[in-house]
MOPAC internal coordinates of N, CA, C and O (Angstrom, degrees):
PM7 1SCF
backbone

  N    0.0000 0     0.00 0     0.00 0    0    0    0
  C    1.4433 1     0.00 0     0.00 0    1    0    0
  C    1.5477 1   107.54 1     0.00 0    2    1    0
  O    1.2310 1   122.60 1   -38.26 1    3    2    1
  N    1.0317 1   112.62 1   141.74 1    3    2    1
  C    1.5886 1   105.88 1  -175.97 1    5    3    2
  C    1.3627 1   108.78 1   -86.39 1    6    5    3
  O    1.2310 1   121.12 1     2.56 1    7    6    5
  N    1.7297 1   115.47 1  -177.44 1    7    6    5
  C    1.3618 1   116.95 1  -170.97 1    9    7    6
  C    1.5237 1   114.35 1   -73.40 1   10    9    7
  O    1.2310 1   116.72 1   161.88 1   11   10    9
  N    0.6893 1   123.85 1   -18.12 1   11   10    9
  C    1.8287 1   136.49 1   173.12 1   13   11   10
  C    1.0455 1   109.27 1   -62.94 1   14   13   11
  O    1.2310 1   115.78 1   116.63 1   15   14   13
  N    1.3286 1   125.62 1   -63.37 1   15   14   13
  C    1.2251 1   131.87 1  -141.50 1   17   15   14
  C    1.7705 1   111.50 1   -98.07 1   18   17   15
  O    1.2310 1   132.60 1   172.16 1   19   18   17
  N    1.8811 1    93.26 1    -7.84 1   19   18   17
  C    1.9547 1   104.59 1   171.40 1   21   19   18
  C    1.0269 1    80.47 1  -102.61 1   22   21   19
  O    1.2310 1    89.42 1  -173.16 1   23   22   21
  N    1.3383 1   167.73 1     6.84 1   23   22   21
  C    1.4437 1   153.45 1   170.67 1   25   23   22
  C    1.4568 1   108.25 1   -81.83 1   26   25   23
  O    1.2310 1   124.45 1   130.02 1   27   26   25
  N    1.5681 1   109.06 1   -49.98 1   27   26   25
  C    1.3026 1   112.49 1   176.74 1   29   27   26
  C    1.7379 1   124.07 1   -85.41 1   30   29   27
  O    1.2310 1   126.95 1   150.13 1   31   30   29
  N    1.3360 1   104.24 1   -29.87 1   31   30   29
  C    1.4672 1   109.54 1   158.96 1   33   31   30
  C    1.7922 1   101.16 1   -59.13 1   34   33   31
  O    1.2310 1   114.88 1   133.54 1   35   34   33
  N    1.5887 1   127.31 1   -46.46 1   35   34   33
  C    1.3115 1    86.07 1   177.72 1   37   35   34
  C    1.4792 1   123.83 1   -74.88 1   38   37   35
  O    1.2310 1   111.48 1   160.57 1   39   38   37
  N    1.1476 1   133.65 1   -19.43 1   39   38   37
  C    1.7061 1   133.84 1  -133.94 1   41   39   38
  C    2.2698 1    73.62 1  -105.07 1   42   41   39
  O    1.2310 1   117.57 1  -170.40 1   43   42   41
  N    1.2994 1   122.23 1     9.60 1   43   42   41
  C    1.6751 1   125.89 1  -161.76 1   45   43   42
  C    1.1020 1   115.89 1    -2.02 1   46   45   43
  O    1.2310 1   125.37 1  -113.34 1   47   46   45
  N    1.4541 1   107.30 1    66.66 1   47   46   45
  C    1.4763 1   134.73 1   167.28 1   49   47   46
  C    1.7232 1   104.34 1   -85.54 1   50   49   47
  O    1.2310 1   127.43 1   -64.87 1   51   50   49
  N    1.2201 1   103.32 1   115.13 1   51   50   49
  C    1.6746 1   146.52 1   156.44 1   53   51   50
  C    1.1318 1   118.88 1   -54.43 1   54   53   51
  O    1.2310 1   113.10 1   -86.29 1   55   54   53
  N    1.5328 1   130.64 1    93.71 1   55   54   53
  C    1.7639 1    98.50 1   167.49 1   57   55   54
  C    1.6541 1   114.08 1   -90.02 1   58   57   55
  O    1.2310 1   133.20 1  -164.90 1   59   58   57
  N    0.9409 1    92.10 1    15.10 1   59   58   57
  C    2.3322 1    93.89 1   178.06 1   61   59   58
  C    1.9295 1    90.46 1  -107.84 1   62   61   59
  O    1.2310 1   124.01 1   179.03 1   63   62   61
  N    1.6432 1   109.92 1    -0.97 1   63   62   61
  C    1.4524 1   100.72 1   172.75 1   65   63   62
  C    1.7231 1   121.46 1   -75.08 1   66   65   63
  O    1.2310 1   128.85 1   144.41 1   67   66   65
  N    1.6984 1   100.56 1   -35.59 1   67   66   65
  C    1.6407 1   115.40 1   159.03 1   69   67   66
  C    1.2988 1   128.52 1   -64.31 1   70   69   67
  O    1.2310 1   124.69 1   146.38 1   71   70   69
  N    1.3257 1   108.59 1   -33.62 1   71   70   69
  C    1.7047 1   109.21 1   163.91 1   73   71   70
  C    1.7059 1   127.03 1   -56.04 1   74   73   71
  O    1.2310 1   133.62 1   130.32 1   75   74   73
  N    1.4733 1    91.28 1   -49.68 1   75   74   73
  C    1.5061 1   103.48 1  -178.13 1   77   75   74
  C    1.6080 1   114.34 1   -66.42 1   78   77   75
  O    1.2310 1   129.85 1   149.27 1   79   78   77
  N    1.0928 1    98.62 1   -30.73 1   79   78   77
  C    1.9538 1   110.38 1   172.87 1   81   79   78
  C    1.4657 1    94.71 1   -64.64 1   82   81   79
  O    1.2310 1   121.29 1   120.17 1   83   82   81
  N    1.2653 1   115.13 1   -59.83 1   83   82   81
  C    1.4103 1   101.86 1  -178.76 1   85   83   82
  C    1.3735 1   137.59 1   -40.35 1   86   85   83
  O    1.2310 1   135.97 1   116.32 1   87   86   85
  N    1.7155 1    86.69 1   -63.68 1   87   86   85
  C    1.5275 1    86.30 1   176.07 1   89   87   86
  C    2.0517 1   126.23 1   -73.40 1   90   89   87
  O    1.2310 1   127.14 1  -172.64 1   91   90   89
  N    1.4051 1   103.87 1     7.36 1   91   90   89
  C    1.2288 1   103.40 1   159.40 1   93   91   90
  C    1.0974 1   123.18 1   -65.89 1   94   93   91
  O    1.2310 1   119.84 1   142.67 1   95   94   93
  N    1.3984 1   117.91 1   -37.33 1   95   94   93
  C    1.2652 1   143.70 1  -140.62 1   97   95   94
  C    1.5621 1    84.25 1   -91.30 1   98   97   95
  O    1.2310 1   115.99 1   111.67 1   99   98   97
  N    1.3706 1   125.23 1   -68.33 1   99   98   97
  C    1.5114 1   123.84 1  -177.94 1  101   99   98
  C    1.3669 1   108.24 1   -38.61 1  102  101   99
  O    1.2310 1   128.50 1   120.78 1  103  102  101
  N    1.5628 1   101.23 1   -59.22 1  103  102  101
  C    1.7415 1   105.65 1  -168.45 1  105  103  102
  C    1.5625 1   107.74 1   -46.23 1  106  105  103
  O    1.2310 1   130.84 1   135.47 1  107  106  105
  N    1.5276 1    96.69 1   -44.53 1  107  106  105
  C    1.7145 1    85.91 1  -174.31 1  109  107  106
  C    1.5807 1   117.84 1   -58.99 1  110  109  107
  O    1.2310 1   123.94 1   123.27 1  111  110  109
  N    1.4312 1   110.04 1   -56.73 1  111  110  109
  C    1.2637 1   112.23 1   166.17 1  113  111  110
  C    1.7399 1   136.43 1   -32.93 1  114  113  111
  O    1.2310 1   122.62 1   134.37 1  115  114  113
  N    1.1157 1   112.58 1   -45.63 1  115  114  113
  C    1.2745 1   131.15 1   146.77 1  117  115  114
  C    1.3824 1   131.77 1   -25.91 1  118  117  115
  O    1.2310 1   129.12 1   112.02 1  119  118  117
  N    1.3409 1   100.02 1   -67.98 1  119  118  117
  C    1.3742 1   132.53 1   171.78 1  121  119  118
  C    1.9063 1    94.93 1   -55.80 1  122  121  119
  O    1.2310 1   115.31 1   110.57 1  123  122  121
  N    1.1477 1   126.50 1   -69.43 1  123  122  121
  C    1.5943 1   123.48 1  -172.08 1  125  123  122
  C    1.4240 1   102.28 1   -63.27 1  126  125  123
  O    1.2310 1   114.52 1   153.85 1  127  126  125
  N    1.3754 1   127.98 1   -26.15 1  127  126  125
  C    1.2399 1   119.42 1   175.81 1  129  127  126
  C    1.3404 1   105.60 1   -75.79 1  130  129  127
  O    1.2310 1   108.26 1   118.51 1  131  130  129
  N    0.9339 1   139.55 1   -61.49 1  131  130  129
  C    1.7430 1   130.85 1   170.38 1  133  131  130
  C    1.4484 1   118.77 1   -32.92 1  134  133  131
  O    1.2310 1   125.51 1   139.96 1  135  134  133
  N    1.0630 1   107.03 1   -40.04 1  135  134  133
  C    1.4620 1   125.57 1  -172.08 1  137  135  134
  C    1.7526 1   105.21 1   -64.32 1  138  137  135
  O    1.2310 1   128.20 1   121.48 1  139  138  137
  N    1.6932 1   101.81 1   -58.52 1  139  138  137
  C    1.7221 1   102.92 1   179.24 1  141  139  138
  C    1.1738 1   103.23 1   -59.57 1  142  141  139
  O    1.2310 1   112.34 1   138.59 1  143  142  141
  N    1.6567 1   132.06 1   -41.41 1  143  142  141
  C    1.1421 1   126.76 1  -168.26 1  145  143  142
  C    1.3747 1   118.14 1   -53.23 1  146  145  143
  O    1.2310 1   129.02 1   115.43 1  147  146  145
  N    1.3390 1   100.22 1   -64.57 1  147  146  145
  C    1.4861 1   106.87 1   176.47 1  149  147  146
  C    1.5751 1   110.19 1   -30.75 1  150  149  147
  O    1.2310 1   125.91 1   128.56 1  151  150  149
  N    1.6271 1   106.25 1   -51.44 1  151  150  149
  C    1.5698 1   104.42 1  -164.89 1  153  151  150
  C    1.0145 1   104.00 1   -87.02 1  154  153  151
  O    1.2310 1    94.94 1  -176.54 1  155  154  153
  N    1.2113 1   161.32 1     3.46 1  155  154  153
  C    1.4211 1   157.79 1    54.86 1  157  155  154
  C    1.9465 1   102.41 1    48.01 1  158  157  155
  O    1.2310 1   136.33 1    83.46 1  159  158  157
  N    1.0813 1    85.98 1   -96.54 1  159  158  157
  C    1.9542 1    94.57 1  -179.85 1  161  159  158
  C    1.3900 1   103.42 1   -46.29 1  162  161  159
  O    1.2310 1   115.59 1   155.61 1  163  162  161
  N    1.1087 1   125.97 1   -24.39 1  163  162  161
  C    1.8896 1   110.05 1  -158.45 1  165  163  162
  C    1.8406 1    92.13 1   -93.13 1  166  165  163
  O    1.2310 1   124.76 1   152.65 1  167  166  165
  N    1.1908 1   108.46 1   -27.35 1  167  166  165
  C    1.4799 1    98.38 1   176.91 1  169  167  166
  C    1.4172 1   120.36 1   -62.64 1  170  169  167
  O    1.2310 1   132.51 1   113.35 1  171  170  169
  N    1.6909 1    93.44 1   -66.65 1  171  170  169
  C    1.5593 1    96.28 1   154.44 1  173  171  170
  C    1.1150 1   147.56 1   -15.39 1  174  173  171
  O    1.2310 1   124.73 1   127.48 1  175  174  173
  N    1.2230 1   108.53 1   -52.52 1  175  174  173
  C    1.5199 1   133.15 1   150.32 1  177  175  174
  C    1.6498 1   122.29 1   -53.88 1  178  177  175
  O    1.2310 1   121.28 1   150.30 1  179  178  177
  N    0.6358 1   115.16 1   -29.70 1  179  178  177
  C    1.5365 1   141.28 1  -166.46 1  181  179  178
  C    1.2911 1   104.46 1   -71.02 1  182  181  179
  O    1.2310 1   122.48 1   107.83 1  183  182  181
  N    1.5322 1   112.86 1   -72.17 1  183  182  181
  C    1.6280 1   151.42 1  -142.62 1  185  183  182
  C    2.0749 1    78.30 1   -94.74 1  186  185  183
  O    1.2310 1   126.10 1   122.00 1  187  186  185
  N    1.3079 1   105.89 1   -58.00 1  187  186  185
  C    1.9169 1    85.92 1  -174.97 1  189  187  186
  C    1.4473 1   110.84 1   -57.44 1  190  189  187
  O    1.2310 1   115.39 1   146.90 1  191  190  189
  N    1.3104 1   126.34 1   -33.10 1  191  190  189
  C    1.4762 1   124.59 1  -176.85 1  193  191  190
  C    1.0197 1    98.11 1   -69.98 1  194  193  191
  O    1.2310 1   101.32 1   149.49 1  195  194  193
  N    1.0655 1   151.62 1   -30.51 1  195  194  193
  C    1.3204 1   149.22 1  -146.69 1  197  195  194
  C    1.5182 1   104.76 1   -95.69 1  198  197  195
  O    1.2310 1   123.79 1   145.73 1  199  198  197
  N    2.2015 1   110.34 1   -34.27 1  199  198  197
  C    1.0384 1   108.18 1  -173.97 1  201  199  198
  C    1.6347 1   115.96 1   -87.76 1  202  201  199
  O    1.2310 1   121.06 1   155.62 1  203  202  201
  N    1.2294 1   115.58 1   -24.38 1  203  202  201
  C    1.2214 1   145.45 1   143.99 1  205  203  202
  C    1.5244 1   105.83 1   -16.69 1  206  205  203
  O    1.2310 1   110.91 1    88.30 1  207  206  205
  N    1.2229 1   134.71 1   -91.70 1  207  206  205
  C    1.3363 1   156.41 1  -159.64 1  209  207  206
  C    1.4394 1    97.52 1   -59.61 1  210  209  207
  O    1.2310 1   121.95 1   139.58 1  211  210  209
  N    1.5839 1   113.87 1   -40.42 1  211  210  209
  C    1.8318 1   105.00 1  -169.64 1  213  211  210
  C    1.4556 1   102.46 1   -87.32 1  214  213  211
  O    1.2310 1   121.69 1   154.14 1  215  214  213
  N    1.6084 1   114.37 1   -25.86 1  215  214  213
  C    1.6709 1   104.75 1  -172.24 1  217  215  214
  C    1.5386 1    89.78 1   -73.03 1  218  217  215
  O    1.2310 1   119.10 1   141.21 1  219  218  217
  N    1.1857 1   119.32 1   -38.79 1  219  218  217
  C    1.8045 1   111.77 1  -174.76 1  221  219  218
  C    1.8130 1   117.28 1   -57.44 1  222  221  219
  O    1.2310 1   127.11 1   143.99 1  223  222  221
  N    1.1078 1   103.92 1   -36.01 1  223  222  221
  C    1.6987 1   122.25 1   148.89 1  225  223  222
  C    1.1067 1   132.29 1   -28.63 1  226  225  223
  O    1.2310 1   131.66 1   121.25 1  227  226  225
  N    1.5629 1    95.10 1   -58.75 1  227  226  225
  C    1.5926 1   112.46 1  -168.19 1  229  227  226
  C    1.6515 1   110.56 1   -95.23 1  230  229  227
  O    1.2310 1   117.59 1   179.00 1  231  230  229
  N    1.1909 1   122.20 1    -1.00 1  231  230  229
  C    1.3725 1   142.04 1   174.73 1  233  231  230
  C    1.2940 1   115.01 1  -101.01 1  234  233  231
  O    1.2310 1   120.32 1   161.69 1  235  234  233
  N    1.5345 1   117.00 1   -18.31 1  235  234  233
  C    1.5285 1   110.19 1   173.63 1  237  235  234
  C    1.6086 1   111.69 1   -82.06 1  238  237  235
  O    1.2310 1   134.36 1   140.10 1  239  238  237
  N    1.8042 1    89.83 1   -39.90 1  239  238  237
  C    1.4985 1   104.01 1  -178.78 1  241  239  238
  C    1.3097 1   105.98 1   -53.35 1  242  241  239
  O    1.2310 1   113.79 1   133.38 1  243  242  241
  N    1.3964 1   129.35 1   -46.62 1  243  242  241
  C    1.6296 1   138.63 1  -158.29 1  245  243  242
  C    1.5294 1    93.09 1   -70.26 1  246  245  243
  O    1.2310 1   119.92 1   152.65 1  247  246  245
  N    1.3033 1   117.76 1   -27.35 1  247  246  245
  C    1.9259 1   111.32 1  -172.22 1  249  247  246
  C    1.6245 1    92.73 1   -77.08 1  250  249  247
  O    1.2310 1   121.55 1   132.67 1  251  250  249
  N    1.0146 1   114.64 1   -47.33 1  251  250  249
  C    1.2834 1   117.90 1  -154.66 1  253  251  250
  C    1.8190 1   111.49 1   -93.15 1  254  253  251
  O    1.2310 1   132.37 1   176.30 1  255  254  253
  N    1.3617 1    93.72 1    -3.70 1  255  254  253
  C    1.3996 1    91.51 1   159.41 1  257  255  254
  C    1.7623 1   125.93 1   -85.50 1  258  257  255
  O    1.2310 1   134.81 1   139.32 1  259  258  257
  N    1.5577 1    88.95 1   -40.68 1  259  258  257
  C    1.6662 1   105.65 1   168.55 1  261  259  258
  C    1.4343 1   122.03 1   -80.54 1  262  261  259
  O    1.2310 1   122.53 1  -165.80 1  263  262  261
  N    1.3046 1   112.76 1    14.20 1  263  262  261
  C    1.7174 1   116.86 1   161.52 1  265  263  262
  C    1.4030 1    95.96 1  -103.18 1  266  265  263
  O    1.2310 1   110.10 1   140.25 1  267  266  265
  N    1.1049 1   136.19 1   -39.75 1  267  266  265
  C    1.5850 1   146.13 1   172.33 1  269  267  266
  C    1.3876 1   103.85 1   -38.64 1  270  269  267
  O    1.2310 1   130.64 1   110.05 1  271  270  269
  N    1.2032 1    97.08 1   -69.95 1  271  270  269
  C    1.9074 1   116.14 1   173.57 1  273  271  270
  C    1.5846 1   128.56 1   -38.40 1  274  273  271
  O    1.2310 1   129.95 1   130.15 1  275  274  273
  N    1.4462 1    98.42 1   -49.85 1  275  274  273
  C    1.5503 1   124.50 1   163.10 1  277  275  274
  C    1.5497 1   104.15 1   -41.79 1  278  277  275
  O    1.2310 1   124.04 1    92.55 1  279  278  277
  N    1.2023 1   109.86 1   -87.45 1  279  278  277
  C    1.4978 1   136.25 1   176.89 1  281  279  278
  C    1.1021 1    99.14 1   -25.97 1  282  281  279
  O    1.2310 1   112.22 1   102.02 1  283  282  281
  N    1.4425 1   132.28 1   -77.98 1  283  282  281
  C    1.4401 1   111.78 1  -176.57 1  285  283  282
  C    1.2598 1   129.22 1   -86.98 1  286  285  283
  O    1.2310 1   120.55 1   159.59 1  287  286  285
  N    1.4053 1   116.55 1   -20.41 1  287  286  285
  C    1.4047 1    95.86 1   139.47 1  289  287  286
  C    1.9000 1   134.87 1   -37.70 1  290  289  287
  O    1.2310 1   121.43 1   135.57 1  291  290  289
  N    1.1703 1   114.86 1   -44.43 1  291  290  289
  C    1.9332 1   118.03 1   163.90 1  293  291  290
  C    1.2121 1   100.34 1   -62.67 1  294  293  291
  O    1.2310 1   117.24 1   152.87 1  295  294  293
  N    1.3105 1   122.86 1   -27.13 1  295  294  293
  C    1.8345 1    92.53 1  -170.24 1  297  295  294
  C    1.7539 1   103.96 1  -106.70 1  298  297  295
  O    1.2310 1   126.86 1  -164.31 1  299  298  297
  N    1.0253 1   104.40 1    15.69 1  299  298  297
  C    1.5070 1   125.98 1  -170.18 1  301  299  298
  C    1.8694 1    94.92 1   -84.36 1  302  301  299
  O    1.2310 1   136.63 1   120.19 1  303  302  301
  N    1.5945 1    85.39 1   -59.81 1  303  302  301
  C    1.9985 1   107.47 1  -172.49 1  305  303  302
  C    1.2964 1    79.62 1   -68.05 1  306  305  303
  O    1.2310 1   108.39 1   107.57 1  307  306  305
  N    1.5138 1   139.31 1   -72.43 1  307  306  305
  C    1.7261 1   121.11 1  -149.32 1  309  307  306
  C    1.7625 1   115.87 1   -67.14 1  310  309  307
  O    1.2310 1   121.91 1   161.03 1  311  310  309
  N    1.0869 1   113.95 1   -18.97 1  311  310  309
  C    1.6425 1   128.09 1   155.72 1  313  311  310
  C    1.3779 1   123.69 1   -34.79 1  314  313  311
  O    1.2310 1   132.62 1   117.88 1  315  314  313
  N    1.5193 1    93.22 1   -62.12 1  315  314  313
  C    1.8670 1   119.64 1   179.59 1  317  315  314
  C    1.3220 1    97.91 1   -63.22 1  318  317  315
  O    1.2310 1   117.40 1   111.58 1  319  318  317
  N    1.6130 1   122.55 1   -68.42 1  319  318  317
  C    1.1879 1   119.28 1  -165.52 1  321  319  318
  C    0.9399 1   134.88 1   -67.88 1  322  321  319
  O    1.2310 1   115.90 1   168.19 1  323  322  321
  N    1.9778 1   125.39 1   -11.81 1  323  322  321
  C    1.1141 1   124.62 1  -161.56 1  325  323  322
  C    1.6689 1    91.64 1  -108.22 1  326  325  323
  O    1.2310 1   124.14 1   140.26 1  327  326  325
  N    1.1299 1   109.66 1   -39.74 1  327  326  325
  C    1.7870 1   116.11 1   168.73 1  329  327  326
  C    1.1309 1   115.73 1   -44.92 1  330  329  327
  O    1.2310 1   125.37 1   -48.29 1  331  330  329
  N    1.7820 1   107.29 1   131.71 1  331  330  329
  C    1.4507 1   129.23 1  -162.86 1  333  331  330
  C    1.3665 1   114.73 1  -120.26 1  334  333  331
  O    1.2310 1   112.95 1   -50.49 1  335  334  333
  N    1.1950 1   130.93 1   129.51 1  335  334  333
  C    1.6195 1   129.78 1  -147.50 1  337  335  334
  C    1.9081 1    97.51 1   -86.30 1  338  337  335
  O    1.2310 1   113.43 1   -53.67 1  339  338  337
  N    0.9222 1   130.03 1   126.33 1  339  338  337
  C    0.9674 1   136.60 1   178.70 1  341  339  338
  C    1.3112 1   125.25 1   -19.12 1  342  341  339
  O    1.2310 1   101.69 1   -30.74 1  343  342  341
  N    1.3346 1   151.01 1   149.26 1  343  342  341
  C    1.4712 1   132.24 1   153.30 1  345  343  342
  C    1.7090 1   104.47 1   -75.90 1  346  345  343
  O    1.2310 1   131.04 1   -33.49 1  347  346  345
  N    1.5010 1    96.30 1   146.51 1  347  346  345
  C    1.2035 1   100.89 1   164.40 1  349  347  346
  C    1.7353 1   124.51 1   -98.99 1  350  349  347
  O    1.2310 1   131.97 1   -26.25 1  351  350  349
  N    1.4972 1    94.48 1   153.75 1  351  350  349
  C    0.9188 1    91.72 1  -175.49 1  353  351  350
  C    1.6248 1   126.01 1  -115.29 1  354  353  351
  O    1.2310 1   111.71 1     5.89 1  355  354  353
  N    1.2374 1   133.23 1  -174.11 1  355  354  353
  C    1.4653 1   141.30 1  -153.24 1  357  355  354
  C    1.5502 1   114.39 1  -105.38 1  358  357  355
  O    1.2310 1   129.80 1  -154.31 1  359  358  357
  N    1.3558 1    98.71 1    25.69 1  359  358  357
  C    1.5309 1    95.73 1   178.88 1  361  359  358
  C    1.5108 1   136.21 1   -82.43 1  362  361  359
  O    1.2310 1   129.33 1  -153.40 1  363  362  361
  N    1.3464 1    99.62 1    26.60 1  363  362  361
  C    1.5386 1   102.21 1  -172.04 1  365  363  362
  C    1.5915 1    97.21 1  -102.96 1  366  365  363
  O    1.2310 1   120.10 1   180.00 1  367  366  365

């Protein structure tokens, strides 16, 4: 065996030992990237329901502001119409 190769047979250095570190290393990484993702989407998810619920909010209010509106608008017109211009009077 040559001198290299009892050097490294002793020091039992692996080179598929750096690979496998590696690819732990990915897997793990991987693994946390799925992980944010996921929690990533659930917010997302979250934040649309959330936007969901207030535009549905803000659309009841908007009906019910413009029946409000209506309303006094009619009593706005029956105001005008039922109102009678003063008599005048003889003070000159």
């Amino acid at each position: 065996m040559p001198p290299w190769r009892r050097l490294l047979a002793m020091l039992n250095w692996r080179p598929v030992y750096d690979i496998e570190q590696e690819t732990e290393q990915l897997r793990i990484r991987s693994l946390e990237s799925e992980k944010r993702t996921k929690q990533l989407e659930s917010e997302f998810e979250l934040r649309e329901l959330e936007r969901d619920r207030r535009l549905k909010l803000l659309k009841i209010e908007n009906k019910r502001l413009a029946e409000l509106e209506s309303r006094l608008d009619a009593l706005l017109l029956n105001a005008d119409s039922s109102s009678q211009t003063p008599p005048a009077t003889g003070s000159n």
